[in-house]
C-alpha positions in Angstrom: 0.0 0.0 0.0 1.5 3.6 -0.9 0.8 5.3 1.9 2.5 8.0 1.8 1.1 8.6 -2.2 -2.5 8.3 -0.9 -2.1 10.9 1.6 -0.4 13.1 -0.6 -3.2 13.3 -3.2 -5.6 13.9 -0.3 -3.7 16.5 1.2 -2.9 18.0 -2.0 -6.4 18.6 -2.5 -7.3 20.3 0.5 -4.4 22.3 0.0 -5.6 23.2 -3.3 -9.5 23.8 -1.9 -8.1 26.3 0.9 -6.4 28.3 -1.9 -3.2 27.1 -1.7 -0.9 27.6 -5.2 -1.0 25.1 -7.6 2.6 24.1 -6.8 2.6 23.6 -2.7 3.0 20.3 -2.2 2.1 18.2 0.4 5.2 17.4 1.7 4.2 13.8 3.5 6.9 12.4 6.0 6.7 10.2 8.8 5.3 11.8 12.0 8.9 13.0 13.9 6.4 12.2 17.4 4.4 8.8 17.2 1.6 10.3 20.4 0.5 12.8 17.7 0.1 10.6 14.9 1.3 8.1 12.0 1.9 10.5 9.4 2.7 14.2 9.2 1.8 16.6 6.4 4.2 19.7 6.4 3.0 21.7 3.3 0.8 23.6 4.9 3.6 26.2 6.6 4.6 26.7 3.1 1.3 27.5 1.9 0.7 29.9 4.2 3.1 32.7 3.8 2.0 32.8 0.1 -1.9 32.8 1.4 -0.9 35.8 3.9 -2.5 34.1 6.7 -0.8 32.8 10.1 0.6 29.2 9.1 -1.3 27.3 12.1 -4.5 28.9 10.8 -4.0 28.0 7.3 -3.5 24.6 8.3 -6.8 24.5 10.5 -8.7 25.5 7.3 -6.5 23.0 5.3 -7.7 20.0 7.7 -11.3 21.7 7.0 -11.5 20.5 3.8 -9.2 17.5 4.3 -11.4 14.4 3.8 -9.3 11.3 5.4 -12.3 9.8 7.4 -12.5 6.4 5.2 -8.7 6.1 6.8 -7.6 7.9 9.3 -9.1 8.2 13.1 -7.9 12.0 13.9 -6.2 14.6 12.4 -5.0 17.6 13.9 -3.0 20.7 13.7 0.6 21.0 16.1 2.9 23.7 16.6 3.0 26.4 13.3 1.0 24.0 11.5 2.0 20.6 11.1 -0.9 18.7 10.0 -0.7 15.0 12.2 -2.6 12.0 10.6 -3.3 9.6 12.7 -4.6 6.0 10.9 -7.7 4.3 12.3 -6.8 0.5 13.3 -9.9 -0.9 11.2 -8.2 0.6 8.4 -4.8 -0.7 9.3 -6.6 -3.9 9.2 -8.0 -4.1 6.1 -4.6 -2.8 4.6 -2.7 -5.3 6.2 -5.2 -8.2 5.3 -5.1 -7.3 1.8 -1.3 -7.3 2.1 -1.5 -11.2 3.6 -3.5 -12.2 0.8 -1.2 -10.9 -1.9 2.1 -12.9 -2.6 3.7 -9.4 -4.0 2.4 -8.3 -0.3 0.7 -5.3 -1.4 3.2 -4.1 -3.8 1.5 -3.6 -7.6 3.1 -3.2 -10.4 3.9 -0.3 -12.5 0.8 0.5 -15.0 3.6 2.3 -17.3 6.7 -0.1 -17.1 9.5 1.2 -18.7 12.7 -0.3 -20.5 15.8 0.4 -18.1 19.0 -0.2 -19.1 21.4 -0.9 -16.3 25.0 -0.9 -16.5 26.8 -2.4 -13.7 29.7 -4.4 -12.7 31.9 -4.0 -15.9 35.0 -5.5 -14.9 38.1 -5.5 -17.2 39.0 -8.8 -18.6 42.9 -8.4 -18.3 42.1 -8.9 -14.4 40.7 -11.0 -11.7 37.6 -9.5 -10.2 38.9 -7.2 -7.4 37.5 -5.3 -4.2 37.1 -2.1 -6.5 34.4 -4.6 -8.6 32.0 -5.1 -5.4 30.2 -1.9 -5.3 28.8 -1.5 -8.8 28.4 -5.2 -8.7 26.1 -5.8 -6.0 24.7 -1.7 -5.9 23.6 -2.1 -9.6 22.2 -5.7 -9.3 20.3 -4.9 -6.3 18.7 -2.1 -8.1 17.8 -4.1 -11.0 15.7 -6.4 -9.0 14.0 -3.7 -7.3 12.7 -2.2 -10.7 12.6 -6.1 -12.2 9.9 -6.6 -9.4 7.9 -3.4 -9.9 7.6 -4.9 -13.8 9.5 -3.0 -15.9 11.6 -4.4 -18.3 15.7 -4.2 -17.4 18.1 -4.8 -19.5 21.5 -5.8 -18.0 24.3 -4.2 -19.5 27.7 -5.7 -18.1 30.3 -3.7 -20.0 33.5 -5.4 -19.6 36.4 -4.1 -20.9 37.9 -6.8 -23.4 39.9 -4.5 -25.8 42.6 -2.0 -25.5 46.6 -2.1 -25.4 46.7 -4.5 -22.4 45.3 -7.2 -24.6 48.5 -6.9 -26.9 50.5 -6.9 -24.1 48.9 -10.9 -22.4 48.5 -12.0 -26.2 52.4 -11.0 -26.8 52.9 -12.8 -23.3 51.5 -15.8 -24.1 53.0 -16.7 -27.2 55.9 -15.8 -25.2 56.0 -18.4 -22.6 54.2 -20.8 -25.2 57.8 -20.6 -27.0 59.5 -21.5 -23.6 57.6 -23.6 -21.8 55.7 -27.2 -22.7 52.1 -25.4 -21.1 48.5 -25.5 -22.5 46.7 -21.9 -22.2 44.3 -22.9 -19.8 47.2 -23.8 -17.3 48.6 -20.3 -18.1 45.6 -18.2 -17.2 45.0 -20.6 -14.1 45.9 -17.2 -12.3 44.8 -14.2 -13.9 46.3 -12.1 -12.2 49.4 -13.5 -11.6 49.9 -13.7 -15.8 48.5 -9.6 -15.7 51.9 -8.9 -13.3 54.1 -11.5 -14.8 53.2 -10.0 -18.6 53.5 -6.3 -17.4 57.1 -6.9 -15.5 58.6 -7.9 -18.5 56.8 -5.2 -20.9 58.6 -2.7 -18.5 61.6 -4.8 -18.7 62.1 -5.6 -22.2 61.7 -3.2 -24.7 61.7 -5.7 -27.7 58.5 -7.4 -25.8 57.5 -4.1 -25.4 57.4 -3.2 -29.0 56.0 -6.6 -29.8 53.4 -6.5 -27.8 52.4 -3.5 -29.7 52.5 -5.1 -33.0 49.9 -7.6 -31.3 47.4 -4.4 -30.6 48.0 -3.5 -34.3 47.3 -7.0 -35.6 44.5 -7.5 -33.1 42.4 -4.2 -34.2 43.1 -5.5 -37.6 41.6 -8.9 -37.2 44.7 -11.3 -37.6 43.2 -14.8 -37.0 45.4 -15.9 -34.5 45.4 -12.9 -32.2 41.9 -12.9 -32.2 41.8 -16.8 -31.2 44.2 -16.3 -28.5 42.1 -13.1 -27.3 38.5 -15.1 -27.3 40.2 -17.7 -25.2 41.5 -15.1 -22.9 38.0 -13.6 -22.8 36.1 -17.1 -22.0 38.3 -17.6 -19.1 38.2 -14.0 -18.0 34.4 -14.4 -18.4 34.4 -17.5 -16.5 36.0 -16.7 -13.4 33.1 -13.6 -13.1 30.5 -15.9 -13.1 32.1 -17.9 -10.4 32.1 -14.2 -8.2 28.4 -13.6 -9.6 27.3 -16.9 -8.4 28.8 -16.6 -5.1 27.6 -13.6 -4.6 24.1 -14.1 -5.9 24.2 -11.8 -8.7 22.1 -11.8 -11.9 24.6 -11.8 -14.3 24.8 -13.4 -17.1 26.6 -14.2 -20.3 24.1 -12.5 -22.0 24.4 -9.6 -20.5 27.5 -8.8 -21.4 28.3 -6.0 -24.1 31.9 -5.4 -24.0 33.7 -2.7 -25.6 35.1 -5.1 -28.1 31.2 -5.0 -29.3 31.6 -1.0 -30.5 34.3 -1.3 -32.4 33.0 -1.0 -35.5 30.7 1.4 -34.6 33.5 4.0 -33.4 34.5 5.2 -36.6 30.6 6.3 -37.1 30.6 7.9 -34.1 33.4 10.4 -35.1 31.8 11.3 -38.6 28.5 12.1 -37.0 30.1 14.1 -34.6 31.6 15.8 -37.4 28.4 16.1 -39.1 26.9 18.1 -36.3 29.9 20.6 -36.2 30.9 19.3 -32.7 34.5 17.8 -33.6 37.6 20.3 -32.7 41.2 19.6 -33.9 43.3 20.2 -30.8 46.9 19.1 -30.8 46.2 16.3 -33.4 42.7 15.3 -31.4 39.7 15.1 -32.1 37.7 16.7 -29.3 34.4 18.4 -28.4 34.3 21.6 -26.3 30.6 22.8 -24.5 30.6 25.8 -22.5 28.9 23.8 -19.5 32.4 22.3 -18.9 34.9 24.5 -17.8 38.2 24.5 -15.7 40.4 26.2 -14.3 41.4 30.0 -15.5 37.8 29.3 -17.2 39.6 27.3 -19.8 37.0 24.2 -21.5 37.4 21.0 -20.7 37.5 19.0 -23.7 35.9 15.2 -23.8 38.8 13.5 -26.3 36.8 11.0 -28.9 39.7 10.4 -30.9 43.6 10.4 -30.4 46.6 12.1 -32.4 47.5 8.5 -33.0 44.1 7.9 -34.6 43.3 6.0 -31.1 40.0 6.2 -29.9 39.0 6.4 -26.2 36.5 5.0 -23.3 34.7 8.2 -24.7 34.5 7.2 -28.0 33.0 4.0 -27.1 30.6 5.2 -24.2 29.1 7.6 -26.9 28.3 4.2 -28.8 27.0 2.5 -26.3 24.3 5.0 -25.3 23.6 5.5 -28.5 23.2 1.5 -28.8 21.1 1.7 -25.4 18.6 4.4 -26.6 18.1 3.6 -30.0 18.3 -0.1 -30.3 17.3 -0.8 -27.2 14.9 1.7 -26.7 15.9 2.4 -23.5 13.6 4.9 -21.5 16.1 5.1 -18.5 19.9 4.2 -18.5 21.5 4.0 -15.2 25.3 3.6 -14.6 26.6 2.1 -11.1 29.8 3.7 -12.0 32.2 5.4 -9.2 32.1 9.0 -8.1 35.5 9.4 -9.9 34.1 9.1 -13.2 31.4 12.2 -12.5 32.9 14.7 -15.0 33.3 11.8 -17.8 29.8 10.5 -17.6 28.5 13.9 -17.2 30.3 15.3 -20.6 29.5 11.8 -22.3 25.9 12.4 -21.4 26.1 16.0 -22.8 28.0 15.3 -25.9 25.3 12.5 -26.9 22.2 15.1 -26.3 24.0 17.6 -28.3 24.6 15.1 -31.6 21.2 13.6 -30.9 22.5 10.4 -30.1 19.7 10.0 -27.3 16.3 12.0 -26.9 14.8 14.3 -24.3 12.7 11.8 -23.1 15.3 9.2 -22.6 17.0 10.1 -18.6 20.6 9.5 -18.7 21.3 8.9 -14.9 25.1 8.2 -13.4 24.5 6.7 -10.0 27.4 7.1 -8.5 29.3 5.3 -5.4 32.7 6.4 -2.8 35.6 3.4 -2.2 35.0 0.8 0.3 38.5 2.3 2.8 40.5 0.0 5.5 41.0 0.6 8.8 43.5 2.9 8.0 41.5 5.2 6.0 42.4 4.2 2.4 41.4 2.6 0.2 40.9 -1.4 1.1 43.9 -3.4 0.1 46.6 -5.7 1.1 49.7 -5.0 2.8 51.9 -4.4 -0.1 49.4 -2.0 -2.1 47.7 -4.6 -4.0 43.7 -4.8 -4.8 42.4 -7.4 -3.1 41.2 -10.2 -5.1 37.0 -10.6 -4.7 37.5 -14.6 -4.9 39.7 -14.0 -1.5 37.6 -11.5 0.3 34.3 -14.0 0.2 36.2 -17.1 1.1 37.5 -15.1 4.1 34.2 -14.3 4.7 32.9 -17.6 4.4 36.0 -18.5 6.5 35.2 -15.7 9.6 31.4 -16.5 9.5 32.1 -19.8 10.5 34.3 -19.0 13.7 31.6 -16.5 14.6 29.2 -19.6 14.4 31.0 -22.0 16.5 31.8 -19.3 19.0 28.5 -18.7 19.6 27.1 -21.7 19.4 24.0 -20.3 17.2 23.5 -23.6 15.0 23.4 -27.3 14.2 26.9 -28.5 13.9 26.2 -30.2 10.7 24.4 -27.3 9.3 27.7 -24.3 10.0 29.4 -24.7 6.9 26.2 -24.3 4.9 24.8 -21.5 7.0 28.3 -19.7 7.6 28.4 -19.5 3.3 25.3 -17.8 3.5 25.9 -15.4 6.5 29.7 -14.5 5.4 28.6 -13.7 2.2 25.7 -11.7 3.3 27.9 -9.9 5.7 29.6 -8.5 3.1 27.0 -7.4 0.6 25.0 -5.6 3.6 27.9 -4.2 5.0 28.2 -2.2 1.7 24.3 -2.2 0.9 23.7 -0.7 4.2 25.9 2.6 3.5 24.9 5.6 1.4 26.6 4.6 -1.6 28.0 8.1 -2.2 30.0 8.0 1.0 33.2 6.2 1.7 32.7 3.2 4.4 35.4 1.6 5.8 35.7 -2.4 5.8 35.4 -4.1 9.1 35.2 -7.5 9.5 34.1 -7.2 13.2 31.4 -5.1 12.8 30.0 -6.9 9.5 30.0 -10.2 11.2 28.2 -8.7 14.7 24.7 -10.4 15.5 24.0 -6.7 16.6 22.9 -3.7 15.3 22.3 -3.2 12.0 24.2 -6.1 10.0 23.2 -8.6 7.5 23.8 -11.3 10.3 21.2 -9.5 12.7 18.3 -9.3 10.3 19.0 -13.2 9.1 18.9 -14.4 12.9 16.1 -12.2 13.5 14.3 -14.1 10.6 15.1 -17.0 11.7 13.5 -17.0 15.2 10.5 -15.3 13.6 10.1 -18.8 11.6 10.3 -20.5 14.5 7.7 -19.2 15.7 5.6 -21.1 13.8 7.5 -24.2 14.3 6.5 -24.1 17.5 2.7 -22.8 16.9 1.9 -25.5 14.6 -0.7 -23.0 12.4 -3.5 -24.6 10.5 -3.8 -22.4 7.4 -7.5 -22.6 7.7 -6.9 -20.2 10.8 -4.9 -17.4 8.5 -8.1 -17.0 7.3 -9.1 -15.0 10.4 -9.3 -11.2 10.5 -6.5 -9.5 11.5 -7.0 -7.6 15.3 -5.3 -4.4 16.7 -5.6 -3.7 19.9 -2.2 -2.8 21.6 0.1 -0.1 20.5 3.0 -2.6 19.8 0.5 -4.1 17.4 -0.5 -0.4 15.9 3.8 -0.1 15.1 4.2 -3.4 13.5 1.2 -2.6 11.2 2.0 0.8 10.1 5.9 -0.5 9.5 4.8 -3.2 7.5 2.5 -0.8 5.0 5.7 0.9 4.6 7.5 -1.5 2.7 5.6 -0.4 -0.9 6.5 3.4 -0.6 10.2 2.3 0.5 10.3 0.3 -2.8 8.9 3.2 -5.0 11.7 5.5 -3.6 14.9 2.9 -4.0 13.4 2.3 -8.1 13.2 6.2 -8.2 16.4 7.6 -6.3 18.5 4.1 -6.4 19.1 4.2 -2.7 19.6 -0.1 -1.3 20.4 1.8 1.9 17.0 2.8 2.5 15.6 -0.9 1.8 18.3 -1.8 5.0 17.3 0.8 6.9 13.9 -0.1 6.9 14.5 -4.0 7.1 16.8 -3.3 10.1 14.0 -1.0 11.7 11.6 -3.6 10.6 13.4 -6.2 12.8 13.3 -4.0 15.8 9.7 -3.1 15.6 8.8 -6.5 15.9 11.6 -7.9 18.6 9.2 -5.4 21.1 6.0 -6.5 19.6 7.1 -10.2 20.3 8.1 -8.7 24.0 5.4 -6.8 24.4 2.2 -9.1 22.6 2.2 -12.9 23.6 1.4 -14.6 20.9 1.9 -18.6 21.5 -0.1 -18.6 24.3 -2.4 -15.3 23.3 -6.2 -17.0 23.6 -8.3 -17.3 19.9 -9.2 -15.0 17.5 -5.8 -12.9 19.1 -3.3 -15.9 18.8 -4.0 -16.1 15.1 -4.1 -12.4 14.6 -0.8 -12.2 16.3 0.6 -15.5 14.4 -0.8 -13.3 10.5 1.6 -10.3 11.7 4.7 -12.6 12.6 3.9 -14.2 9.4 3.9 -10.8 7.4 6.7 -9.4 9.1 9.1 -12.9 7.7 7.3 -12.9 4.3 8.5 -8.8 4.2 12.2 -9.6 5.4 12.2 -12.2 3.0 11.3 -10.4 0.0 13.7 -7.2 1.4 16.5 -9.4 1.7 16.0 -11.0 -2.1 15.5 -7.5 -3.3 18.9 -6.6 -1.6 20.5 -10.2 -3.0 21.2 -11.8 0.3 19.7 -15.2 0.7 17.9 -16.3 4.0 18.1 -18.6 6.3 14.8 -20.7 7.8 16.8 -22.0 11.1 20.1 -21.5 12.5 
């Protein structure tokens, strides 16, 4: 149920009745002081100073012609005229039972589903997946299933770099050691990154590898058939340690979803002449560049976006302008979001500008960068080893895994036979919440201690909270013919644990709208709590008939609304521990 949507249009219609300009909103929060009521309409202060009377007035004559009897029990004016809604419990009732009854638990579907395209992840193939790789990964697929399960139709874009003057460089490499060493490929890119350092030592070392290695770009851009050979069988098992990462951490990622750069290279070419056509290319030291006003420096100097090198190279530029044009004209995207970090601002931002200007993408097409900080150590920088290397992903989730499990034993919280099983799913968990759980534009540093805590607001919290709530019924033994029962509220710990669960649609609408997973946790994690003191507060074992089943329907609810909050964050649950 969106609450908070239904009282706006209410309130925006009183607003409007008691003269109120057409654009005063509403402004719907939650109430900041639960004895004055649920909700807490704060448009009318606003209103008033245009209306020229006394804000608290205004709002009295607002609540006037304010017609919320069908829902709401009282509503009354506070302070300088904050209008307090207060939602009667039959209401709440009937809500809540049409939320039981419904497997998407209230939340319906968009009536104008759109085509998003989502890029995320996008690792470069030269490399093992690294710590750097987490936050787009598991940011942008969260996302995706938020606006998968609202219906619209999302179209996963995993750009991975696969081209470039590295690629030269590992195919040089490899016929390298193939000429010194009795090895099969496979056994050569067992380590990925291992070959990455190994091939780049002796490119710095050896300047006849060096200029090899650059007659191996040539020949690859040019299609020699043996280069390319090597290069798809660097890509398949580039490709296929990623989807061990994806699977471990539960991300829907798939071969088909990857467009790699290699994919736009024909396309590049095109890209420059239209540019040209549009009068948008510059010649500037033997590059091709555009200039806009919007983008200046310092000394107020433009800051060109490079499409095309001295050299005749072209750039991640060149190919980022393909691929939105591919993504809004082929397609026919209506929204493309980009999980990309907040270092790449100014790039996406000129990219974005440059493809309005040559009409790449339309008006009605939103070009959205939705950006992330760095995951830091304990020592304020950014998370890596000792010696100033990224961390490899496969090694952070089998550490992970690894910690989970001596935090399992320790405490004591399972079946032995069960830890290793259980410890998979709370260590990786751990770590997607961890990072989930943040703002993604801020920083966070990496703690394993705190991640791993079966207190506060962690990934391993909300999982062992779930898990006593299915117990519950374990020990209840519930006849499904009682669920049929209507739902009762009678105590206030009831009236919080209703109102918290009708929350969960509006708190969807705003992560598909602003692409915020933090606010999903924040709600799951208040969620939790709201029912740890209705469990203290309302017996409901040994509560006597119709209040046991009513009670049992809102334990129930609350698992069923974890459950789906956890899936929509990518984090598997656990029935028992």
């Amino acid at each position: 149920m969106k609450i908070r949507s239904l009282l706006e249009g209410r309130v925006n219609s009183a607003l409007r009745k008691a003269g109120a300009p057409e654009n005063s909103p509403a402004l719907i929060q939650f109430a900041s002081r639960a004895e004055l009521g649920d909700y807490q309409a704060n448009g009318a202060i606003a209103a008033a100073r245009k209306s020229g009377l006394g804000s608290r007035e205004f709002a009295e004559i607002v609540i006037e012609n304010l017609e919320l009897s069908d829902i709401a029990e009282s509503v009354t004016a506070t302070g300088p005229g904050f209008i307090n809604i207060r939602l009667s419990n039959d209401w709440l009732c009937s809500q809540l039972g049409n939320m039981f009854q419904d497997e998407r638990l209230g939340v319906k579907q968009s009536l104008t589903p759109e085509t998003i395209v989502v890029d995320y992840s996008s690792p470069n193939l030269a490399k093992e997946m690294h710590v750097g790789h987490l936050r787009s990964s598991i940011i942008g697929d969260s996302v995706c299933r938020v606006l998968k399960f609202l219906g619209h139709n999302v179209i996963r874009q995993n750009h991975v770099g696969d081209w470039g003057t590295q690629f030269g460089m590992l195919i040089a490499y490899i016929d390298h050691i193939k000429d010194k060493e009795n090895v099969n490929l496979s056994m050569m890119l067992a380590d990925l990154e291992e070959f990455y350092r190994a091939a780049k030592k002796l490119f710095d070392a050896d300047e006849n590898f060096a200029n090899t290695a650059r007659q191996y770009v040539v020949q690859l851009q040019s299609g020699n058939a043996h280069c390319i050979e090597v290069w798809k069988h660097f890509i398949d098992v580039s490709l296929k340690h990623c989807e061990q990462i994806y699977e471990q951490l539960n991300i829907e990622l798939s071969r088909k979803d990857v467009k790699p750069e290699s994919s736009y290279q024909d396309d590049l070419s095109r890209v420059i002449e239209d540019l040209k056509s549009v009068d948008l290319l510059t010649e500037s030291d033997g590059a091709q560049c555009v200039f806009l006003d919007e983008f200046k420096g310092k000394d107020d100097k433009l800051v060109p976006l490079i499409v095309k090198k001295s050299d005749g190279g072209y750039l991640y530029a060149t190919t980022d302008l393909a691929a939105i044009r591919y993504r809004a004209n082929t397609l026919k995207a209506d929204r493309i979001l980009y999980f990309v970090d907040t270092r790449q601002k100014l790039h996406l931002k000129q990219c974005f500008a440059v493809a309005r200007q040559a009409g790449f993408v339309s008006d009605s097409c939103s070009l959205e960068h939705h950006a992330f900080g760095t995951m830091m150590g304990q020592d304020g920088k950014p998370f890596k080893t000792r010696e100033g290397e990224n961390i490899k992903l496969v090694e952070l989730l089998k550490e992970g895994k690894r910690r989970a499990l001596e935090v399992l034993i320790e405490k004591d919280v399972t079946q032995e036979e069960k830890r290793q099983e259980i410890a998979d799913v709370v260590g990786i968990g751990a770590i997607k919440y961890a990072d989930l759980s943040m703002n993604r534009i801020s920083n966070y540093v990496f703690s394993w201690e705190n991640m791993l805590s079966f207190e506060g607001n962690t990934a391993s919290y909300l999982l062992y909270a779930f898990a006593r709530i299915k117990s519950i019924f374990r020990k209840a033994g519930l006849d499904n013919s009682m669920l049929k029962m209507a739902l009762i509220i009678n105590e206030p710990a009831e009236r919080s644990l209703a109102i918290k669960l009708l929350q969960f649609e509006d708190i969807i609408q705003t992560i598909a709208k602003e692409c915020y997973p933090h606010i999903l946790c924040t709600y799951l994690y208040e969620l939790a709590g709201v029912f740890m003191h209705y469990y203290e507060a309302c017996p409901v074992i040994k509560a006597s008939e119709p209040t046991r089943t009513s009670r049992l329907k809102l334990c129930l609810l609350t698992a069923n609304t974890m459950k789906c909050g956890l899936d929509l964050l990518g984090i598997k649950t656990i029935e028992q521990m």
